[in-house]
mmJSON file of the N, C-alpha and C atoms, coordinates in Angstrom:
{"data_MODEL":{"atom_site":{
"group_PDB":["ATOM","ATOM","ATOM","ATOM","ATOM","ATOM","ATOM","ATOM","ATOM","ATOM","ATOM","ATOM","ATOM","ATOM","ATOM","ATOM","ATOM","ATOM","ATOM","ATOM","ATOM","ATOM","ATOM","ATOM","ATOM","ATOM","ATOM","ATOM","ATOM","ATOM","ATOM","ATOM","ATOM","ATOM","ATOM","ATOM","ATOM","ATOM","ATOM","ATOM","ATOM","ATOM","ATOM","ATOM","ATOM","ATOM","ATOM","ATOM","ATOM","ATOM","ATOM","ATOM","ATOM","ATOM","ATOM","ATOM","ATOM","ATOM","ATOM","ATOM","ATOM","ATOM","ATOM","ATOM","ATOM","ATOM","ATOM","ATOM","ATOM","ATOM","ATOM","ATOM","ATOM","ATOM","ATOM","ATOM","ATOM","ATOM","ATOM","ATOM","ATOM","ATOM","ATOM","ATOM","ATOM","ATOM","ATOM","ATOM","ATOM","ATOM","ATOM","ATOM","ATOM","ATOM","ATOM","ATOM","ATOM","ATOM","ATOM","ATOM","ATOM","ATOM","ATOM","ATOM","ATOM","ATOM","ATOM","ATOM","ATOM","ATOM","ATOM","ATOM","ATOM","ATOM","ATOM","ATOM","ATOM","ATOM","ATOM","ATOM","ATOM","ATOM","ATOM","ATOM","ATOM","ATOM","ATOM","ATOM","ATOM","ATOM","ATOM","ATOM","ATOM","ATOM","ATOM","ATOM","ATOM","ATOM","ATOM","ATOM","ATOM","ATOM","ATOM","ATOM","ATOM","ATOM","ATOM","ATOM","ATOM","ATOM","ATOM","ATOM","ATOM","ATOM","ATOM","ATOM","ATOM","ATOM","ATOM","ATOM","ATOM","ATOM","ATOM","ATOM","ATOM","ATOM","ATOM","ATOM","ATOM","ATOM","ATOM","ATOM","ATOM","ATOM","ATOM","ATOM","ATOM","ATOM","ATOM","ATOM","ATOM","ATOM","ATOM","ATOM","ATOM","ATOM"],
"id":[1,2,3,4,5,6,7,8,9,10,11,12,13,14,15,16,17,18,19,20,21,22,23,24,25,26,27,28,29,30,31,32,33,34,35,36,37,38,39,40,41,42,43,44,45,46,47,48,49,50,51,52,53,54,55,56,57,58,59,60,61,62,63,64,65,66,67,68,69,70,71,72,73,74,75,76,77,78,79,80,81,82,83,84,85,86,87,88,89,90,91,92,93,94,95,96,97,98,99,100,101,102,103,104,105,106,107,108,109,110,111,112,113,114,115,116,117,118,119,120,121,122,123,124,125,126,127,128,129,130,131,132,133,134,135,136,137,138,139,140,141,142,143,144,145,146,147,148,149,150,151,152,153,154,155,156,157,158,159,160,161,162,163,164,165,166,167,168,169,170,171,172,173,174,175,176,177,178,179,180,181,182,183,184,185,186],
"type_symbol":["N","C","C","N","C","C","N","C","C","N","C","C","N","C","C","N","C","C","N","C","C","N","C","C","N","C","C","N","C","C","N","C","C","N","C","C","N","C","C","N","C","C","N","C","C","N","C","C","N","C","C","N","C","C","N","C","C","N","C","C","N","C","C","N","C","C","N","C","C","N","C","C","N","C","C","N","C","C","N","C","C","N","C","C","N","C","C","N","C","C","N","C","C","N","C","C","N","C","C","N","C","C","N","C","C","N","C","C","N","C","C","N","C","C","N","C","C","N","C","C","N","C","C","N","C","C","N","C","C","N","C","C","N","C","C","N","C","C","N","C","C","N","C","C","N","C","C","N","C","C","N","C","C","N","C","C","N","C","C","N","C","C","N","C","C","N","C","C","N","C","C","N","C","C","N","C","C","N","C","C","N","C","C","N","C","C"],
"label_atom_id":["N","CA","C","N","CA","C","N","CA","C","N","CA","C","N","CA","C","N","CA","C","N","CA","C","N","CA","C","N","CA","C","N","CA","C","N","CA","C","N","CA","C","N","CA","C","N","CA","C","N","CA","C","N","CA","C","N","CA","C","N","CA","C","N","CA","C","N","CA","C","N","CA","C","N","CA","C","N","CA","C","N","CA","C","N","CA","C","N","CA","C","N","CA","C","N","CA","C","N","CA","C","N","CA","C","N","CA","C","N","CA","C","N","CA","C","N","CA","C","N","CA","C","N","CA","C","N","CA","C","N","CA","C","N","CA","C","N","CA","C","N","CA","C","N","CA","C","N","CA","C","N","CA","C","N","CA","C","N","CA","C","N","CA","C","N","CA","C","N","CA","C","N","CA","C","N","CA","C","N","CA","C","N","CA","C","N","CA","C","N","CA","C","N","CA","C","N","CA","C","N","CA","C","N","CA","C","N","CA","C","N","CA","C","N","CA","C"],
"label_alt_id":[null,null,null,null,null,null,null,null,null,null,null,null,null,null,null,null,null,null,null,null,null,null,null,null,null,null,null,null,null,null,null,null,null,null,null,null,null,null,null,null,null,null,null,null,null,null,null,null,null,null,null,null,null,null,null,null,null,null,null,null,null,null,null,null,null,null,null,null,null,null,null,null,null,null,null,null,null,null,null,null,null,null,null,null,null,null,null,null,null,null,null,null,null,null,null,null,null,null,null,null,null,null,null,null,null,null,null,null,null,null,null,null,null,null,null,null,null,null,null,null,null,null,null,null,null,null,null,null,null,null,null,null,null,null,null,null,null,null,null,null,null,null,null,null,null,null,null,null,null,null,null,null,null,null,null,null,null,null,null,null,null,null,null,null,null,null,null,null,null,null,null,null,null,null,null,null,null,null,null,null,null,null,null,null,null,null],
"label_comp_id":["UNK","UNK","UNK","UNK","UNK","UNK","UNK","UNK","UNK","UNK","UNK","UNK","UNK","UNK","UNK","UNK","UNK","UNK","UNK","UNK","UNK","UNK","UNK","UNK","UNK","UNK","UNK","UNK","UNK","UNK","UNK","UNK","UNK","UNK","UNK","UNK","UNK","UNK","UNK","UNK","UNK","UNK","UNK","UNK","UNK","UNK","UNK","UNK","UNK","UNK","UNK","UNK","UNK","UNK","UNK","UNK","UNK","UNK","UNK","UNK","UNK","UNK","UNK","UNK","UNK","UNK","UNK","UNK","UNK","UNK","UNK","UNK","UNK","UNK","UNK","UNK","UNK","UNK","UNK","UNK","UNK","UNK","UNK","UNK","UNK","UNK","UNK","UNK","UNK","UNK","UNK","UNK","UNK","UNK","UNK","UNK","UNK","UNK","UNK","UNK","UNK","UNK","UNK","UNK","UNK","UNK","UNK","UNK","UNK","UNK","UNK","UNK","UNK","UNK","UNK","UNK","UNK","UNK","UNK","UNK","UNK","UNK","UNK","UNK","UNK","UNK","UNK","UNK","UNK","UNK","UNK","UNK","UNK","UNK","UNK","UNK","UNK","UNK","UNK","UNK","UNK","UNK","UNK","UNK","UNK","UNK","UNK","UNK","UNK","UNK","UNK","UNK","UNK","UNK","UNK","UNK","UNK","UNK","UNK","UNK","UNK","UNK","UNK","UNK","UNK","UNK","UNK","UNK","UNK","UNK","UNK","UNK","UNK","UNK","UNK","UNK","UNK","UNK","UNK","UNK","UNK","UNK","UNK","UNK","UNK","UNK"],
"label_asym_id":["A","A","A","A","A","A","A","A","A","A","A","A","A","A","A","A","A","A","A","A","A","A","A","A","A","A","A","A","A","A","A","A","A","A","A","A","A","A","A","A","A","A","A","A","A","A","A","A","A","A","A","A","A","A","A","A","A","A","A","A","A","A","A","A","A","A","A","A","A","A","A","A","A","A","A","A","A","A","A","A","A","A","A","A","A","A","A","A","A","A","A","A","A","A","A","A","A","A","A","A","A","A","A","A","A","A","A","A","A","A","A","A","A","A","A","A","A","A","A","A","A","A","A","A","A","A","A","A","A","A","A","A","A","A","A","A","A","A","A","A","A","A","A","A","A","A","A","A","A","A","A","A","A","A","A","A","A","A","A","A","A","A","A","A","A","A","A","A","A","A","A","A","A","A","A","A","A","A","A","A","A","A","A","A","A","A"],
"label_entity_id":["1","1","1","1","1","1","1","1","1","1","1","1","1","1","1","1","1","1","1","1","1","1","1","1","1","1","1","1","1","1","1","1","1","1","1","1","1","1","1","1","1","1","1","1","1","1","1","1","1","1","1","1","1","1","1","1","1","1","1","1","1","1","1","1","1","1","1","1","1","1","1","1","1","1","1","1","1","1","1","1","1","1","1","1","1","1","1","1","1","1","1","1","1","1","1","1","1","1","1","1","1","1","1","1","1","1","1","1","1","1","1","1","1","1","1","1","1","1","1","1","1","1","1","1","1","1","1","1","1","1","1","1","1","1","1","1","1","1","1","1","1","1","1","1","1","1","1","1","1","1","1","1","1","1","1","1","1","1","1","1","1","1","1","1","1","1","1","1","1","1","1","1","1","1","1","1","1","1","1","1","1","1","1","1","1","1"],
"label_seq_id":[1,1,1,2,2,2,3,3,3,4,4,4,5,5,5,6,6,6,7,7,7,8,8,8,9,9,9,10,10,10,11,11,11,12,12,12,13,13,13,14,14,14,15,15,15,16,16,16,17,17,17,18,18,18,19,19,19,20,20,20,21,21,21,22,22,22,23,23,23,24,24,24,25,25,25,26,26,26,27,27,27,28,28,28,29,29,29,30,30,30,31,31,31,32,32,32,33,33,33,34,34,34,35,35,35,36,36,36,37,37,37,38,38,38,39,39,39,40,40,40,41,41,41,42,42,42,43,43,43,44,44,44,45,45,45,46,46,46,47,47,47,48,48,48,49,49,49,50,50,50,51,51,51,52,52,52,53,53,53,54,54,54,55,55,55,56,56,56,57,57,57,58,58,58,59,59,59,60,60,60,61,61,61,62,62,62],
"pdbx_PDB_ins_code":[null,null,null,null,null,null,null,null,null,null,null,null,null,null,null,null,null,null,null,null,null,null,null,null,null,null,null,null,null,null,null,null,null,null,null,null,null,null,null,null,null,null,null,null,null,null,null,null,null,null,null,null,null,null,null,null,null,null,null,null,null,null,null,null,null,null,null,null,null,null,null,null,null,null,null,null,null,null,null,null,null,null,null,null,null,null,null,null,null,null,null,null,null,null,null,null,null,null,null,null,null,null,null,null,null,null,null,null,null,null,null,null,null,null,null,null,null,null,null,null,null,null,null,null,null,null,null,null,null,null,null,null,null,null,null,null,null,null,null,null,null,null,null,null,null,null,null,null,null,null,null,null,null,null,null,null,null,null,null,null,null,null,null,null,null,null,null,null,null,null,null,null,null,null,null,null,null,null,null,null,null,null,null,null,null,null],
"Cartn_x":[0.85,0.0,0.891,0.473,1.574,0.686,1.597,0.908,1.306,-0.205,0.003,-0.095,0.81,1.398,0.091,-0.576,-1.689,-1.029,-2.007,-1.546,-2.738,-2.644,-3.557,-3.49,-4.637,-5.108,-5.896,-5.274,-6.03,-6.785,-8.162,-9.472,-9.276,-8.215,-7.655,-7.079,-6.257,-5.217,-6.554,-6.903,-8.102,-9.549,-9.577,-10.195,-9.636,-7.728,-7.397,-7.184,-7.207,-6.864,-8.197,-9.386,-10.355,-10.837,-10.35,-10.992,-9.18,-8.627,-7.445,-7.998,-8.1,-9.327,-10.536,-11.574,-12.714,-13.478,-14.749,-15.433,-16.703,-17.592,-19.024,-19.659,-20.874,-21.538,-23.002,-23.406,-24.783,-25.26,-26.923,-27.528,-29.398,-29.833,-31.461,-32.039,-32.788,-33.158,-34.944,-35.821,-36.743,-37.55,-38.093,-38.738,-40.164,-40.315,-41.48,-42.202,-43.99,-44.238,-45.45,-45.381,-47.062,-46.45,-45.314,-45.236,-45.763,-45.779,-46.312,-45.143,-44.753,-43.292,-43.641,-43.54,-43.66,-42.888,-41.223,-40.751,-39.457,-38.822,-37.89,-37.07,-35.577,-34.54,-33.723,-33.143,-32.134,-30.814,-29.827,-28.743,-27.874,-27.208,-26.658,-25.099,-23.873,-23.165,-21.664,-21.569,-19.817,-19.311,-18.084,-17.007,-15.265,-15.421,-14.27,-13.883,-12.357,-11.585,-11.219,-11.397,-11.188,-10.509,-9.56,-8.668,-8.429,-6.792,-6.604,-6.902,-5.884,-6.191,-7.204,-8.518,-9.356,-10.612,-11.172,-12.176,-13.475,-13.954,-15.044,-16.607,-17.052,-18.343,-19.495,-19.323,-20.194,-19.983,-18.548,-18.05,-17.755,-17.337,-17.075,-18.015,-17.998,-19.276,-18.741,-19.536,-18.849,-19.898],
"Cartn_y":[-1.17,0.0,1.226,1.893,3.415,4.838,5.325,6.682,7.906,8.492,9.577,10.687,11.94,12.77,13.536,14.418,15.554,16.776,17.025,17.986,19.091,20.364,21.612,21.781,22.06,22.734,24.372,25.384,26.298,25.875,26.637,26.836,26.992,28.443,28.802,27.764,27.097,26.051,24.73,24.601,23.527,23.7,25.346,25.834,26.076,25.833,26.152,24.719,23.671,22.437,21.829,22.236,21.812,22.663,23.697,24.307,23.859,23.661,23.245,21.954,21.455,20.053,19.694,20.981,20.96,19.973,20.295,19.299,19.646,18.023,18.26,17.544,18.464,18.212,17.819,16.722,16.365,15.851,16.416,15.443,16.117,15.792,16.155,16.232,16.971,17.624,17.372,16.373,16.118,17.012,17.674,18.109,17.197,16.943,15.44,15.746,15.587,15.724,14.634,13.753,12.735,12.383,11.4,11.597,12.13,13.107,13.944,15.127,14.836,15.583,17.198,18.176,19.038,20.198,19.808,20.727,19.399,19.343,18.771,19.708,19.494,20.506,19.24,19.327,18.786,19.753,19.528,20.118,19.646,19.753,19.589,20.669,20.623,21.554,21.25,22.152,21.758,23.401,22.886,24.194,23.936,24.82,24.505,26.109,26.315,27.415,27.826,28.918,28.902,29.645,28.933,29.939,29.594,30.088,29.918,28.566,27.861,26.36,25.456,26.177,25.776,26.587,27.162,28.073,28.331,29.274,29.262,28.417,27.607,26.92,28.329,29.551,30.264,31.263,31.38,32.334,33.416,34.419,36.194,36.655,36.978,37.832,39.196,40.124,41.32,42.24],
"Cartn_z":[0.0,0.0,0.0,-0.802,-1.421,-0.191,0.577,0.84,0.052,-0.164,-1.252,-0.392,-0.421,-0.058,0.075,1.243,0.921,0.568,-1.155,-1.311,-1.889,-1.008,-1.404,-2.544,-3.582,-4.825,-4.387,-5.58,-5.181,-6.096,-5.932,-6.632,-8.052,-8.541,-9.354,-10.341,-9.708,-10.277,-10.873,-10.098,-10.0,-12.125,-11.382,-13.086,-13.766,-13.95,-14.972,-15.565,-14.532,-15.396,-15.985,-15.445,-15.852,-17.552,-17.482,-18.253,-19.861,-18.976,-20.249,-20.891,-20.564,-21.148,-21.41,-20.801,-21.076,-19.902,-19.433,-19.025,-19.037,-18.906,-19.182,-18.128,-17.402,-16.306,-17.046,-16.023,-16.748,-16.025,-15.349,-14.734,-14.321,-13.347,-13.389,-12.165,-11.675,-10.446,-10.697,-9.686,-9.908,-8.176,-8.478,-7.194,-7.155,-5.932,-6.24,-4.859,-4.959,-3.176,-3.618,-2.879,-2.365,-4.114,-4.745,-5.581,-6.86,-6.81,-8.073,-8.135,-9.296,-10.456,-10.474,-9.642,-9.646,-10.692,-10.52,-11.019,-11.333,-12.827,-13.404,-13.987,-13.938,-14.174,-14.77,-16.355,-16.826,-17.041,-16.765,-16.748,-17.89,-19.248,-19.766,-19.966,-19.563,-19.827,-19.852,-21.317,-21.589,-21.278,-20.808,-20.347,-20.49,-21.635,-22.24,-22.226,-22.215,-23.123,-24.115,-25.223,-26.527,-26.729,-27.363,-28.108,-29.568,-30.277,-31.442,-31.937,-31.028,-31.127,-31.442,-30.639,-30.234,-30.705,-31.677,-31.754,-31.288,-31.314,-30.634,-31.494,-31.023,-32.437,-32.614,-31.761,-32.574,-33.185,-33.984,-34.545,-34.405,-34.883,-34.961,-34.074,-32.9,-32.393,-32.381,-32.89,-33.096,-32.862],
"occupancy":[1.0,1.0,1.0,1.0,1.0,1.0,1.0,1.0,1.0,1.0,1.0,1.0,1.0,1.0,1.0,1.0,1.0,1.0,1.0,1.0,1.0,1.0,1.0,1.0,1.0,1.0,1.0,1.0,1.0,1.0,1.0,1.0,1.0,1.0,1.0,1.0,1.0,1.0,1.0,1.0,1.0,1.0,1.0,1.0,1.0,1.0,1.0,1.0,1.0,1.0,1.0,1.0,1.0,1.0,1.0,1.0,1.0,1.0,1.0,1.0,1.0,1.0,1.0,1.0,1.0,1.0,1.0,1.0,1.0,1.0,1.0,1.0,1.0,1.0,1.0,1.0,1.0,1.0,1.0,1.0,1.0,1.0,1.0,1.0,1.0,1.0,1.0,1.0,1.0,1.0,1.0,1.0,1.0,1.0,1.0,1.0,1.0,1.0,1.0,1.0,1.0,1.0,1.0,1.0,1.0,1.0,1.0,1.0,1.0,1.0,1.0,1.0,1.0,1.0,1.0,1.0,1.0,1.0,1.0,1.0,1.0,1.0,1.0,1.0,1.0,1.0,1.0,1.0,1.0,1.0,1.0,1.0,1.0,1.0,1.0,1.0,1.0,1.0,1.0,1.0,1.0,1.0,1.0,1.0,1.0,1.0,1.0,1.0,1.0,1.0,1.0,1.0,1.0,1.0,1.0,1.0,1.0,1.0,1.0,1.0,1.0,1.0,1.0,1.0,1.0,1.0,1.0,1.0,1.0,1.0,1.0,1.0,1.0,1.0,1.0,1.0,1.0,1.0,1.0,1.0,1.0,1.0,1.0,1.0,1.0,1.0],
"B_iso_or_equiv":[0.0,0.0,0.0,0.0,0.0,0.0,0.0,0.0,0.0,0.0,0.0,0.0,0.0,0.0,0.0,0.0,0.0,0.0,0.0,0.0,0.0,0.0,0.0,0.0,0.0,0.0,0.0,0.0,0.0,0.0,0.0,0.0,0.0,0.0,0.0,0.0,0.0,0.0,0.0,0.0,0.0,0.0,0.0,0.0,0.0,0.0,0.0,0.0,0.0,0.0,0.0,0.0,0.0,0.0,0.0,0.0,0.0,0.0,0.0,0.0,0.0,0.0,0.0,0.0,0.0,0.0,0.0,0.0,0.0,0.0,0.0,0.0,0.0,0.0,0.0,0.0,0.0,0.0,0.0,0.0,0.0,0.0,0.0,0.0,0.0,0.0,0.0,0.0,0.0,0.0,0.0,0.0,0.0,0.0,0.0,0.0,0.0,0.0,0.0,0.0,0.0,0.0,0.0,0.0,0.0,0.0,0.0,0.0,0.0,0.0,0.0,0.0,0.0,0.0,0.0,0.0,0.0,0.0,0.0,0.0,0.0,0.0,0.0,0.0,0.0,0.0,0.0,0.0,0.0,0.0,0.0,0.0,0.0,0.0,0.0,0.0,0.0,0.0,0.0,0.0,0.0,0.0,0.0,0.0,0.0,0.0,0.0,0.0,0.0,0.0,0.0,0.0,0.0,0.0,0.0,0.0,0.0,0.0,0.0,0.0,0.0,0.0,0.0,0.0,0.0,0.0,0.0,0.0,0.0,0.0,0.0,0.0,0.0,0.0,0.0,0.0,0.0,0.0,0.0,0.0,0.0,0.0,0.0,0.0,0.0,0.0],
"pdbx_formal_charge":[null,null,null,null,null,null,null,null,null,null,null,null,null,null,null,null,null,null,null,null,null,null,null,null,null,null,null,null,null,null,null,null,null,null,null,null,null,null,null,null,null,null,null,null,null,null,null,null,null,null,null,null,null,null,null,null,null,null,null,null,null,null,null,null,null,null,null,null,null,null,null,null,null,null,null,null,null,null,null,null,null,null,null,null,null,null,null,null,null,null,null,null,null,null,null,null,null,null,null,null,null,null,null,null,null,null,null,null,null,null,null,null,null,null,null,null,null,null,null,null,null,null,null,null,null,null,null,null,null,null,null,null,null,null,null,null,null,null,null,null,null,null,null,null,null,null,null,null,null,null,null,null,null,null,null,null,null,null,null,null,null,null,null,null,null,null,null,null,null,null,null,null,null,null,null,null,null,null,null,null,null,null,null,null,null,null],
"auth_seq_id":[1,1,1,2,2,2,3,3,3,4,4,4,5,5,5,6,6,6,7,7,7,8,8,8,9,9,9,10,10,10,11,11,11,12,12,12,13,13,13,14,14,14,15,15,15,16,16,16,17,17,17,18,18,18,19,19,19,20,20,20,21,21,21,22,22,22,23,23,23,24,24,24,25,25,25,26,26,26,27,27,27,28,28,28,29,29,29,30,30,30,31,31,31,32,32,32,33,33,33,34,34,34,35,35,35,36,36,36,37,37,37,38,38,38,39,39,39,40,40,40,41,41,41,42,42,42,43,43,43,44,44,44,45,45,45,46,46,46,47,47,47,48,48,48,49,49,49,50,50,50,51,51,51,52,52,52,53,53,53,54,54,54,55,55,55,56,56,56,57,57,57,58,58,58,59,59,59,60,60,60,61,61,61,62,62,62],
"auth_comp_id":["UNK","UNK","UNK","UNK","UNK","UNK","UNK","UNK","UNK","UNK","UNK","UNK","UNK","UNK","UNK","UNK","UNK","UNK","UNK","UNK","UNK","UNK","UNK","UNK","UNK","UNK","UNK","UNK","UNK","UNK","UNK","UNK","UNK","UNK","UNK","UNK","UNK","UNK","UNK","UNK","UNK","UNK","UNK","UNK","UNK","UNK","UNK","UNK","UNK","UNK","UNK","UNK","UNK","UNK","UNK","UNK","UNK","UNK","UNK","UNK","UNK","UNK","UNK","UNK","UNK","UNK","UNK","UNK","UNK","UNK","UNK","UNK","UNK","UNK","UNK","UNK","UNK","UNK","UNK","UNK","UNK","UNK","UNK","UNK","UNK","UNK","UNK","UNK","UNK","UNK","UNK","UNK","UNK","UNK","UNK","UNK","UNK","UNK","UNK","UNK","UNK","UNK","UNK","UNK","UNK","UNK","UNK","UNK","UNK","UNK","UNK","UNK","UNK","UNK","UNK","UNK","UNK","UNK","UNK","UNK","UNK","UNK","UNK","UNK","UNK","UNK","UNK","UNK","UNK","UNK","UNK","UNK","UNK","UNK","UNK","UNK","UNK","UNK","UNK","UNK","UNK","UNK","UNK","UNK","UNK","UNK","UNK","UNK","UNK","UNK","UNK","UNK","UNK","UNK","UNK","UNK","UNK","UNK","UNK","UNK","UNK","UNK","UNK","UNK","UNK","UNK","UNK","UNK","UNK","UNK","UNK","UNK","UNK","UNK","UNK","UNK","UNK","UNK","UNK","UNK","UNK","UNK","UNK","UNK","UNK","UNK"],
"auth_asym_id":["A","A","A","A","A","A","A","A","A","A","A","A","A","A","A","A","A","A","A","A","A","A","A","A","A","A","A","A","A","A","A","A","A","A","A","A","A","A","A","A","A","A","A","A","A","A","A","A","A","A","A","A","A","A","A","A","A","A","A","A","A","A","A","A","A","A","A","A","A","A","A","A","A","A","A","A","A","A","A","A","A","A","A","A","A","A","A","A","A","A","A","A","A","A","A","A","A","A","A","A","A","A","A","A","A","A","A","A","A","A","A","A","A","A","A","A","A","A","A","A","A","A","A","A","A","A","A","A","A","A","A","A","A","A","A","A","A","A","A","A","A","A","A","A","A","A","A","A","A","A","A","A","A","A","A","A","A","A","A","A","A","A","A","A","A","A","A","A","A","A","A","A","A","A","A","A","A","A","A","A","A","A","A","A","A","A"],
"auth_atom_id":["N","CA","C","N","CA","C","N","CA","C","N","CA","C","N","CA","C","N","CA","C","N","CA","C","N","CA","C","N","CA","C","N","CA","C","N","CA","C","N","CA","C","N","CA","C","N","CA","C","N","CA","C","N","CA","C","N","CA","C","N","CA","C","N","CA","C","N","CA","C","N","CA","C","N","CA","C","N","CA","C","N","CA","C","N","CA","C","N","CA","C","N","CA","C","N","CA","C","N","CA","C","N","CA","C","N","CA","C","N","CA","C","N","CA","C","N","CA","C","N","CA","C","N","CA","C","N","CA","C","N","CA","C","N","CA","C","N","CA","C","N","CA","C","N","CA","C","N","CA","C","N","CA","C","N","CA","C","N","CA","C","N","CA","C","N","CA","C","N","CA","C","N","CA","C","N","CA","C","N","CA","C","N","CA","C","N","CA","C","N","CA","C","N","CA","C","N","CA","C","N","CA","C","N","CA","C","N","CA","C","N","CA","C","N","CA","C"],
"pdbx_PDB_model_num":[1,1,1,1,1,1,1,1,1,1,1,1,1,1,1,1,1,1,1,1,1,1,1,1,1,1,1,1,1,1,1,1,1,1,1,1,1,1,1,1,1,1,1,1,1,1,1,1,1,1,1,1,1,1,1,1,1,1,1,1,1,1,1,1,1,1,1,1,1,1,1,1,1,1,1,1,1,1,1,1,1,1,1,1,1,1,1,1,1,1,1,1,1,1,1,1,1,1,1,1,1,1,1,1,1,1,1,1,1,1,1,1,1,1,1,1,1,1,1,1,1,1,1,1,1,1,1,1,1,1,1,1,1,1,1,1,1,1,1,1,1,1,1,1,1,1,1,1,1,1,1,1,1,1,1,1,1,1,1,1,1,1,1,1,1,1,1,1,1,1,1,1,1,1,1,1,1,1,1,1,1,1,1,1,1,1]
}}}
């Protein structure tokens, strides 16, 4: 068994690696009472950084 060293992330550091690779959150929020579906929330979302490399998919906004 290997011990892994604790080590602090800032917040900062944390969104820059996420956002250097992109990531996508996905999931659904059912508000429900005496079961009956009151209020449903789907969440779909990509978060990425754009640059040259990388362009933006909605073009020139100007």
């Amino acid at each position: 068994m290997t011990v892994i060293e604790r080590r602090e992330v800032a917040l900062v550091d944390l969104l820059d690696r996420l956002l250097a690779g992109g990531v996508v959150i996905t999931g659904d929020i059912t508000l429900r009472i005496a079961d009956v579906d009151l209020v449903r929330i789907d969440l779909n979302a990509l978060i990425s950084s754009v640059n040259d490399n990388v362009p933006s998919p909605f073009g020139e906004l100007t």
